[in-house]
N, C-alpha and C positions, 0 to 999 in steps of 0.2 A: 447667496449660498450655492456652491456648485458641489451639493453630494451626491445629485445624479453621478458625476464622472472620478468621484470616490469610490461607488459601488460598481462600474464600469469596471476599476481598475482593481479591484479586490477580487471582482469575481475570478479572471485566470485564475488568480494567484491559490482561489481557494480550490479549484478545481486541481491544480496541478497539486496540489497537496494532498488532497483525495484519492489522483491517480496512484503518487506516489505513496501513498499507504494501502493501497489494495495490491502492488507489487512486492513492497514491503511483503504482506500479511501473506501475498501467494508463494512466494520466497520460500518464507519461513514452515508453512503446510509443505513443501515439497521434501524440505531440506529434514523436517520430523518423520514426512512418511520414510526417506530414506533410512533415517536412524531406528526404526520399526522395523523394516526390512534384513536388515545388519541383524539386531536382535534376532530375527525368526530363525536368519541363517546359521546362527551360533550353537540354537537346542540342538 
């Protein structure tokens, strides 16, 4: 059984899926506080 080198090779994988959902999510935070921003400008 080699699932040490399963879990080896899953770890990147989960990690970079991680990364990319915290950019994701930061993304998404900037791009709402903008639309807030727009809004204030308008009253």
């Amino acid at each position: 059984m080699n699932s040490g080198l399963n879990v080896t090779k899953a770890a990147p994988n989960k990690w970079r899926h991680i990364k990319s959902l915290l950019l994701f999510s930061s993304i998404k935070l900037r791009a709402s506080l903008k639309e807030k921003k727009k809004k204030k400008e308008k009253k």
